[in-house]
N, CA, C and O atoms as a MOPAC input file, in Angstrom:
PM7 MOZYME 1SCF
protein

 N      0.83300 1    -1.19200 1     0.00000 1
 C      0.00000 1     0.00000 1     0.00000 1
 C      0.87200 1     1.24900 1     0.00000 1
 O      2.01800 1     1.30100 1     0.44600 1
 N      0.36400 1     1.99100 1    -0.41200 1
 C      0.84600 1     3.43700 1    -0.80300 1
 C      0.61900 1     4.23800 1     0.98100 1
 O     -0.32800 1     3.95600 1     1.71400 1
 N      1.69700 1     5.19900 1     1.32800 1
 C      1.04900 1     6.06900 1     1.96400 1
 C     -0.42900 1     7.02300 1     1.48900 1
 O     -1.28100 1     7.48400 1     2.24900 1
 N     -0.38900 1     7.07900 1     0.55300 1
 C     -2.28300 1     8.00300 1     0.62500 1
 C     -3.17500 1     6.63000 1     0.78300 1
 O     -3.84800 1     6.46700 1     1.80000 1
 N     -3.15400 1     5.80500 1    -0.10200 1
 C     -3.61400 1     4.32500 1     0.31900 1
 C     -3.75400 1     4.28100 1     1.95800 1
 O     -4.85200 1     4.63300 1     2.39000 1
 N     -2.92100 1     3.95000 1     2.75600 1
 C     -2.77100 1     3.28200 1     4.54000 1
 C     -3.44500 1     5.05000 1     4.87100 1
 O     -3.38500 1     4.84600 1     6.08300 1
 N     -3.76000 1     5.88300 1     4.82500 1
 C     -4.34900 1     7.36500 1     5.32700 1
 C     -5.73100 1     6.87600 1     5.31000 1
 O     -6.43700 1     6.61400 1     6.28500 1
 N     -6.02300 1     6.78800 1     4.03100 1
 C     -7.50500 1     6.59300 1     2.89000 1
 C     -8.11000 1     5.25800 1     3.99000 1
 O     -9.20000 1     5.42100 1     4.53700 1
 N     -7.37400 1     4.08500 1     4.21600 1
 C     -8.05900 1     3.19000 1     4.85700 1
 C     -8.59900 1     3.42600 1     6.21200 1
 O     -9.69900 1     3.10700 1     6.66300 1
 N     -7.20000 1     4.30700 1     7.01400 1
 C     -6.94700 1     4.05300 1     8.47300 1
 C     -8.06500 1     4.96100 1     8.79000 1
 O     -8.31200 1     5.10700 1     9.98800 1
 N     -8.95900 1     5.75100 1     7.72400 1
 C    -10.13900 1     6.73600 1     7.51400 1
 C    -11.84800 1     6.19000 1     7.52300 1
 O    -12.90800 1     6.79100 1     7.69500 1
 N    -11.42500 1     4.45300 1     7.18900 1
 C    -12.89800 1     3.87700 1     6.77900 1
 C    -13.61200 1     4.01200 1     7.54800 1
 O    -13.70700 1     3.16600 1     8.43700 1
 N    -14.41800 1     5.14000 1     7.52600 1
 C    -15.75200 1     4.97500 1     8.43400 1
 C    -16.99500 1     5.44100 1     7.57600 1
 O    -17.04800 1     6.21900 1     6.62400 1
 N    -17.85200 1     4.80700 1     8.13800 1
 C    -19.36600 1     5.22000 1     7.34900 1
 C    -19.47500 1     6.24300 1     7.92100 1
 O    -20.08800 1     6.10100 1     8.97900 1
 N    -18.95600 1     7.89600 1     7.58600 1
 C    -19.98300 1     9.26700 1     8.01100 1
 C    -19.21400 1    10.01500 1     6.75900 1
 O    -18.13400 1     9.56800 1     6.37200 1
 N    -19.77100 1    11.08900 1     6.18500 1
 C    -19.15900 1    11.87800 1     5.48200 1
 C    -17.56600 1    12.57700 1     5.47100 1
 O    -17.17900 1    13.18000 1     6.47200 1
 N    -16.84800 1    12.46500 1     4.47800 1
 C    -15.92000 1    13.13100 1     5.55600 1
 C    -15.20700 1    13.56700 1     3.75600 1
 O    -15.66200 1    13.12900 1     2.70000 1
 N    -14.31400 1    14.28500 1     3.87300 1
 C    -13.20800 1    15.15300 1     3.05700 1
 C    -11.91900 1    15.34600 1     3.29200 1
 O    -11.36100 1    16.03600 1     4.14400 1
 N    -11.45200 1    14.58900 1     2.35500 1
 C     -9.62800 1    15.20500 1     2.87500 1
 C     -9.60600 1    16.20000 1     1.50200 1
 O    -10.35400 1    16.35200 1     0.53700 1
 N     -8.42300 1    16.74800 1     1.92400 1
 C     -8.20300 1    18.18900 1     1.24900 1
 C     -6.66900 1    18.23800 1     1.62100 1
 O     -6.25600 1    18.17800 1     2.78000 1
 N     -5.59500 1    18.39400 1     0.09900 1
 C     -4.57400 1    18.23500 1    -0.01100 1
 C     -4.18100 1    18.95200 1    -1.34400 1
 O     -4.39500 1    18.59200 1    -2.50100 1
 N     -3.44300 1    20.24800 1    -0.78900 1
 C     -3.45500 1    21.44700 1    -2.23500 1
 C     -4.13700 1    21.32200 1    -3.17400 1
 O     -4.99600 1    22.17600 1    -2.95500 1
 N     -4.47500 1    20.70400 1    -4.41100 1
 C     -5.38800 1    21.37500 1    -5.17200 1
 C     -6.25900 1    19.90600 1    -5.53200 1
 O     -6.95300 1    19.93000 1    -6.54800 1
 N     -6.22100 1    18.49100 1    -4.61300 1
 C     -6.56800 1    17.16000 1    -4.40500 1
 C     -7.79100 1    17.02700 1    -3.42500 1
 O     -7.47800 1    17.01300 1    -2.23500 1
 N     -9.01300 1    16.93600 1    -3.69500 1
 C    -10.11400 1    16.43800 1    -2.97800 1
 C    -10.27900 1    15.10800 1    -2.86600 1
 O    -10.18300 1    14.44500 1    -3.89900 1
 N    -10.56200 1    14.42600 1    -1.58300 1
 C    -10.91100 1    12.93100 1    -1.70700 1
 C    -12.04000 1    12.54200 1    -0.96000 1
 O    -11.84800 1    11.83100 1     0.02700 1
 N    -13.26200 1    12.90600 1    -1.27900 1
 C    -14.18800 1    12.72800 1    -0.73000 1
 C    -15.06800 1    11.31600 1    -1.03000 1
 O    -15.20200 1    10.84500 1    -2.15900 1
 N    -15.73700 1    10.63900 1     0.40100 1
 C    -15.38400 1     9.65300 1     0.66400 1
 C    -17.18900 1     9.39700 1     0.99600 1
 O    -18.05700 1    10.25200 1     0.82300 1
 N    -17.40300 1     7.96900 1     1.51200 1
 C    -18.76700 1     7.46000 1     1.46600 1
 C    -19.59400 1     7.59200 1     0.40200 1
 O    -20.63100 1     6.99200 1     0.68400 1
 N    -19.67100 1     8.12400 1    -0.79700 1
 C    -20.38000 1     9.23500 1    -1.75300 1
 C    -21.12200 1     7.70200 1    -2.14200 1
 O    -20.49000 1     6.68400 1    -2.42400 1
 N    -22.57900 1     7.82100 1    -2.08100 1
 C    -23.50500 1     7.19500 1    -2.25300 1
 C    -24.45300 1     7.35100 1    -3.58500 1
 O    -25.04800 1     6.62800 1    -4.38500 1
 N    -24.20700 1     8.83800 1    -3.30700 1
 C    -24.82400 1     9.19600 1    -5.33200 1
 C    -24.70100 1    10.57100 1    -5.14600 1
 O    -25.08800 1    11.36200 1    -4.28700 1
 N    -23.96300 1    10.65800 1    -6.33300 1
 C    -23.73700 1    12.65400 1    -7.02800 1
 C    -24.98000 1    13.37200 1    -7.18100 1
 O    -25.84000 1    12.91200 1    -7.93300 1
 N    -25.10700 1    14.08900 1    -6.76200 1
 C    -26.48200 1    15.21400 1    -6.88900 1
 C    -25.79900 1    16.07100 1    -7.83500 1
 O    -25.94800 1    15.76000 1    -9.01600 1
 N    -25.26400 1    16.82500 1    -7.64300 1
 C    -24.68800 1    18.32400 1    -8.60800 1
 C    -23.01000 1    18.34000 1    -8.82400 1
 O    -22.07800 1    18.29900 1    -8.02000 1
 N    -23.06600 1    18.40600 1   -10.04900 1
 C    -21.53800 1    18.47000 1   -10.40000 1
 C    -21.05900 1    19.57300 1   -10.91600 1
 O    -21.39100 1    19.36000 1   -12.08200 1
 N    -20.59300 1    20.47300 1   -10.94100 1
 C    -19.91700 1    21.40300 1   -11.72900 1
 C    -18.63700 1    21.60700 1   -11.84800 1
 O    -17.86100 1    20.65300 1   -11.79500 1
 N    -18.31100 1    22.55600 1   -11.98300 1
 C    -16.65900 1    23.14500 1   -12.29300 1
 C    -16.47500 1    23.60100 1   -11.20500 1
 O    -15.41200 1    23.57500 1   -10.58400 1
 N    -17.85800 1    24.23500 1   -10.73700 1
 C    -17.65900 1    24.95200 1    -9.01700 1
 C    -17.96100 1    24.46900 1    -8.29900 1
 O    -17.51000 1    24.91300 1    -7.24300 1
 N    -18.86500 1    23.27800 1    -8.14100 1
 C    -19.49600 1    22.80000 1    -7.04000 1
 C    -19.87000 1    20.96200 1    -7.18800 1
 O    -20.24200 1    20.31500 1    -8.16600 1
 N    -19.68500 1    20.69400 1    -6.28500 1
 C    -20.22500 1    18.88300 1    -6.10600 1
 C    -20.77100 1    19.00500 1    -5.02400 1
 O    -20.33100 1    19.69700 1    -4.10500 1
 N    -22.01900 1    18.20600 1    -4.99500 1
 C    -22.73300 1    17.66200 1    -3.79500 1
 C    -23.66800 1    16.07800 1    -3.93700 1
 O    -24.69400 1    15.61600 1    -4.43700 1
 N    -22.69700 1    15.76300 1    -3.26000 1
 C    -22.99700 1    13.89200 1    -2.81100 1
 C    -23.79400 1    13.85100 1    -1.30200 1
 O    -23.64000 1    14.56600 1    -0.31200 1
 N    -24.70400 1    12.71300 1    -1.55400 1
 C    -25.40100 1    12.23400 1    -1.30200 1
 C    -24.23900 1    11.33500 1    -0.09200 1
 O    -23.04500 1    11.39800 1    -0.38600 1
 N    -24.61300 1    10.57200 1     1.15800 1
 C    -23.56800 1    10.14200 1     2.10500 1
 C    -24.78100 1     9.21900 1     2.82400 1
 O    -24.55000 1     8.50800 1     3.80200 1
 N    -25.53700 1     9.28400 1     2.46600 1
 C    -26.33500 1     8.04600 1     3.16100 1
 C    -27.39500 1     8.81900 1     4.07400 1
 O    -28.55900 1     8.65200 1     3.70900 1
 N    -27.22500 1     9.56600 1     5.10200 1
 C    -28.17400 1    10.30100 1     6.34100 1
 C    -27.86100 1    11.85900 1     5.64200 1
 O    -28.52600 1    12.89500 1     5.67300 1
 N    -26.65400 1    11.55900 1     5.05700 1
 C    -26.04600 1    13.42100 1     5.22100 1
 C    -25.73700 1    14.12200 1     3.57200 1
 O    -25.65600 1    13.23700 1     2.72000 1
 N    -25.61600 1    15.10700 1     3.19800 1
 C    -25.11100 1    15.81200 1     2.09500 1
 C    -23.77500 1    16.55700 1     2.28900 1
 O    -23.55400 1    17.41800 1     3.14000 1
 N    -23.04400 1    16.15400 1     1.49300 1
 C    -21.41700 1    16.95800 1     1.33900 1
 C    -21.41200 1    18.05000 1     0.08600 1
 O    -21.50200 1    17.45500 1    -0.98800 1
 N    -21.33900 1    19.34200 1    -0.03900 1
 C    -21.08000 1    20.23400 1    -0.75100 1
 C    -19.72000 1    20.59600 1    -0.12700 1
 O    -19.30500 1    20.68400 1     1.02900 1
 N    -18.94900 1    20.84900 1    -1.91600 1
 C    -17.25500 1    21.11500 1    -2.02400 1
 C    -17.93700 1    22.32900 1    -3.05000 1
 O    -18.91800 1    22.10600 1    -3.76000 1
 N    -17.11300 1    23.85800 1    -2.97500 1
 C    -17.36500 1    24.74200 1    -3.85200 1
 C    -15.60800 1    25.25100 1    -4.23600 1
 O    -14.57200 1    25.33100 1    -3.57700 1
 N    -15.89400 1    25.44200 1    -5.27400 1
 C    -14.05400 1    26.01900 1    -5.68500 1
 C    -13.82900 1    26.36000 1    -6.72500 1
 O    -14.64000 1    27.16100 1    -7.18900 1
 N    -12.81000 1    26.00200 1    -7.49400 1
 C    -12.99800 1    26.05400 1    -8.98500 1
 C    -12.42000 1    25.38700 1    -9.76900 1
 O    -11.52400 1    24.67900 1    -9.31000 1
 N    -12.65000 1    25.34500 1   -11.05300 1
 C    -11.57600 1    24.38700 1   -11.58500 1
 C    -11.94000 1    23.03300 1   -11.29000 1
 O    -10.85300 1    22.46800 1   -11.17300 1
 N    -12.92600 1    22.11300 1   -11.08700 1
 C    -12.96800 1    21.17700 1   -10.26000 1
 C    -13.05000 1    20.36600 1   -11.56900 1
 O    -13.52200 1    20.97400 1   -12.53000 1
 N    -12.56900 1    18.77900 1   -11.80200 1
 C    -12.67000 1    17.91500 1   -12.39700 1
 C    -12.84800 1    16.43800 1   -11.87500 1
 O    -11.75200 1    16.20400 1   -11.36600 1
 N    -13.59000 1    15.37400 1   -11.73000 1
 C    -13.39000 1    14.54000 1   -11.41100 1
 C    -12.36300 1    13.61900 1   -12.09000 1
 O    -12.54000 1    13.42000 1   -13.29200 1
 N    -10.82000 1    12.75200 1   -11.20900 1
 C    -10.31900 1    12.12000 1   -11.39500 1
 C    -10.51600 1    11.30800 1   -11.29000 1
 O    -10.16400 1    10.71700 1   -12.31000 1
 N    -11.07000 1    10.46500 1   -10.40900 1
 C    -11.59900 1     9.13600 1   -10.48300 1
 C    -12.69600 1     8.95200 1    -9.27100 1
 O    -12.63000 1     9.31600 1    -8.09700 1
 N    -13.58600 1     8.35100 1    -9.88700 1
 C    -15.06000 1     7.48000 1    -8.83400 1
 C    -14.89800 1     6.40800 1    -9.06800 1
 O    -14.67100 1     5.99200 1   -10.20400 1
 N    -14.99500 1     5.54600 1    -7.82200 1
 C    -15.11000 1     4.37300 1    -7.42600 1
 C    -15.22200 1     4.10800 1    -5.91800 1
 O    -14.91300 1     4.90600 1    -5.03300 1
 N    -15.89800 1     2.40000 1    -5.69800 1
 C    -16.25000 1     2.09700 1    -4.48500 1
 C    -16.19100 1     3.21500 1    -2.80300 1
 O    -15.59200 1     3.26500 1    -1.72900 1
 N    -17.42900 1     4.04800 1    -3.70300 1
 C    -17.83600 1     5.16700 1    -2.91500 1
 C    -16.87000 1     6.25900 1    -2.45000 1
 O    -17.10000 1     6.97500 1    -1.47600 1
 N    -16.01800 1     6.32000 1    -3.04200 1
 C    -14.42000 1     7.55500 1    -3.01600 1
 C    -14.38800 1     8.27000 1    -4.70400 1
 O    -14.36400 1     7.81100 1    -5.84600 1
 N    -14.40300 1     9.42700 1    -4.17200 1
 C    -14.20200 1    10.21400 1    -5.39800 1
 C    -13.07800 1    11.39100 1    -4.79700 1
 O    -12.90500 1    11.98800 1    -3.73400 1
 N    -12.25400 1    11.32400 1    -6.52600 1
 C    -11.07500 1    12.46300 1    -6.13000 1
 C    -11.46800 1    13.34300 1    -6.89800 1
 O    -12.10100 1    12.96400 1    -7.88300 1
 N    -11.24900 1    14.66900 1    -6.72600 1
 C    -11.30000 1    15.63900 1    -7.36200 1
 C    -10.11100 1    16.39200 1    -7.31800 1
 O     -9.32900 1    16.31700 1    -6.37000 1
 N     -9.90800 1    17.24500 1    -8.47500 1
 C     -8.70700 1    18.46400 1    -8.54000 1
 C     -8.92500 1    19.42000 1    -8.65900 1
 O     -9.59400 1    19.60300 1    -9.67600 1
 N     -8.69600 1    20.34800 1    -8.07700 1
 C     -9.06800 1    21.72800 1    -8.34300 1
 C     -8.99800 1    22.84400 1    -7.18700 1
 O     -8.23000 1    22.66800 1    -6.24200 1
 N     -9.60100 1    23.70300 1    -7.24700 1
 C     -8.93500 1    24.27900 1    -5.88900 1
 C    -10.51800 1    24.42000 1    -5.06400 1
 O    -11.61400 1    24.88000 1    -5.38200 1
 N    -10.14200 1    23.98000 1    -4.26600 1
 C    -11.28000 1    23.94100 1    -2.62500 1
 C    -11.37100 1    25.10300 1    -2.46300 1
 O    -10.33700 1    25.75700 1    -2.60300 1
 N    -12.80300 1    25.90400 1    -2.06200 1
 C    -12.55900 1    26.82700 1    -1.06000 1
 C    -13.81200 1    26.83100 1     0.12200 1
 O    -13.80800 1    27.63800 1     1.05200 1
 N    -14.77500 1    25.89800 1    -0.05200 1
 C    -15.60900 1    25.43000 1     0.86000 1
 C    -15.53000 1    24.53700 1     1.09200 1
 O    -14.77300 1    23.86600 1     0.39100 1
 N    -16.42900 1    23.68500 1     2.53300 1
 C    -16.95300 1    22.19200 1     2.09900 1
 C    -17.91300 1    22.74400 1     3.74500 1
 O    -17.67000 1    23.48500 1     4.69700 1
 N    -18.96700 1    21.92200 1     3.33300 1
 C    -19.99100 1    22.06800 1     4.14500 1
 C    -20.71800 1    20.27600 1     4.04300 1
 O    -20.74500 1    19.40800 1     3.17000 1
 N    -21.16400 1    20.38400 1     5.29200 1
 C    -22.27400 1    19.26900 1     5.62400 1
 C    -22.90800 1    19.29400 1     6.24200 1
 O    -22.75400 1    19.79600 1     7.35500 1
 N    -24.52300 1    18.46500 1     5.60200 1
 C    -26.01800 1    19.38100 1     5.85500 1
 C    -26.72600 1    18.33100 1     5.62700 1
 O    -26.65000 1    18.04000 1     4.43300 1
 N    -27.56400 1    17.42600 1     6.38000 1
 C    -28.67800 1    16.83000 1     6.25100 1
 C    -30.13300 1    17.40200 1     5.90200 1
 O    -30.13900 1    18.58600 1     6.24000 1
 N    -31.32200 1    17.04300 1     5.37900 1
 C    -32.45200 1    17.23800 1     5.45700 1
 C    -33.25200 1    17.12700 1     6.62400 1
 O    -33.09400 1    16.41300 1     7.61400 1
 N    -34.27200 1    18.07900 1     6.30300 1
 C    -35.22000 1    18.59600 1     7.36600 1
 C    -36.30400 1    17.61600 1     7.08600 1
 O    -37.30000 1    18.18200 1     7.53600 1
 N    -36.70100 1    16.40400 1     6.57200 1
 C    -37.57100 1    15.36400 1     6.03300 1
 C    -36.80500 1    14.19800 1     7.13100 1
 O    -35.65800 1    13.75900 1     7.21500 1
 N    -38.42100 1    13.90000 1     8.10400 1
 C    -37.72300 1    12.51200 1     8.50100 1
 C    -37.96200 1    11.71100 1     7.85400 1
 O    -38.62700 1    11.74800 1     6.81900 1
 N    -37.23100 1    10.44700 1     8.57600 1
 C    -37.03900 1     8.71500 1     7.30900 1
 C    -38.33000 1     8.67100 1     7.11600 1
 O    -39.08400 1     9.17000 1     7.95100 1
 N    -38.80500 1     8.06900 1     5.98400 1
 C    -40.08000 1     7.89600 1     5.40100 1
 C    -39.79700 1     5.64500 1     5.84300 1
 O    -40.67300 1     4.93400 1     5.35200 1
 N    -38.88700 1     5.05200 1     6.50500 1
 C    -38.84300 1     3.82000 1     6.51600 1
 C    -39.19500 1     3.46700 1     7.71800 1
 O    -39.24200 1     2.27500 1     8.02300 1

């Protein structure tokens, strides 16, 4: 394993979360993409919503619920709904 690899694992937890590494996003749990732009992403996390705003943003790679992005960060916020479980 890679050092970002042994970070990325020693990280596995089911809640939303964001690393942020100069112009490298690695946002994590992502259950399904709501909004993508150049400026903005917001994923879906299971209970919760993750919005990243910045610019320049491109996705480098999605997979098994980790997505990287590049570009430059200058927010990140997390925000659930005001709707309880309908289950």
């Amino acid at each position: 394993m890679t050092i970002k690899d042994d970070i990325l694992f020693d990280f596995a937890v089911n809640m939303p979360r964001v690393l942020v590494s100069g112009r490298t996003a690695v946002l994590d749990n992502v259950r399904k993409l709501m909004l993508l732009t150049d400026s903005e992403i917001v994923v879906f996390n299971g209970q919760r919503y993750t919005s990243v705003t910045g610019e320049d943003f491109v996705v480098t790679e999605l997979k098994e619920e980790r997505m990287l992005v590049s570009g430059e960060v200058k927010e990140i916020r997390f925000f659930k709904t005001l709707q309880k479980d309908q289950g």
